[in-house]
C-alpha positions in Angstrom: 92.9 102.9 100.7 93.5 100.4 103.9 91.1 97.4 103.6 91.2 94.7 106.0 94.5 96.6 108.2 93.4 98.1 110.9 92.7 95.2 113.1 95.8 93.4 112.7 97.8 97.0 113.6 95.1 97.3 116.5 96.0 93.7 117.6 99.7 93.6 117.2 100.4 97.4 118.2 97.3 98.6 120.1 95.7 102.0 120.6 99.5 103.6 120.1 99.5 101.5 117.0 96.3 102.7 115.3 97.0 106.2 116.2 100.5 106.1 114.3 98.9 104.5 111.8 96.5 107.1 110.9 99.0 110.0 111.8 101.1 109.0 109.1 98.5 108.2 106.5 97.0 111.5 107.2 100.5 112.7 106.8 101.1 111.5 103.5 97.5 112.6 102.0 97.6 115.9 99.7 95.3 118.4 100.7 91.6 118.0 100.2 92.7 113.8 100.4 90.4 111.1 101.6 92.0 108.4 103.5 89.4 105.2 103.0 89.3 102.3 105.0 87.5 99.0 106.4 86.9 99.2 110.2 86.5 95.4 111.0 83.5 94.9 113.8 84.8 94.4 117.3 83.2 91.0 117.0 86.6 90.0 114.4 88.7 91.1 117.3 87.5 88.5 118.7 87.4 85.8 117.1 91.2 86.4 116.6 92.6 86.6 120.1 93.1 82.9 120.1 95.2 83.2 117.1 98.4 84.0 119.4 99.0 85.0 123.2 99.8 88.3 122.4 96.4 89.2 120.5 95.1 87.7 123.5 97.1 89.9 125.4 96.6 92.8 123.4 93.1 92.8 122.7 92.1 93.5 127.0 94.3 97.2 127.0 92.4 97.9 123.6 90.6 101.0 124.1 90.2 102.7 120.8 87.2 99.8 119.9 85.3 100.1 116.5 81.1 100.7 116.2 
């Protein structure tokens, strides 16, 4: 399970980031695994650029966005 993760990979790593990310979890599934996780709405992204520079940064080469 990954709750609440993938946008603060997505913001500190970017698309190269999220696609590790879920290579490795994939990777470490058994066969016939589920991998579950909580998207966060492109609107949260948002709302946290201003935490830092960098997310601020990040978040305009972000092309993998979430529905």
């Amino acid at each position: 399970m990954c709750f609440s993760l993938t946008m603060w990979i997505h913001l500190n790593y970017g698309d190269e980031g999220i696609r590790k990310l879920f290579s490795k979890l994939s990777n470490h599934l058994k066969v016939g695994g589920h991998l579950i996780i909580e998207p966060q709405k492109w609107k949260s992204y948002k709302k946290k650029r201003h935490l830092c520079e960098e997310f601020k940064l990040m978040i305009n080469h972000i092309a993998i966005r979430p529905s």
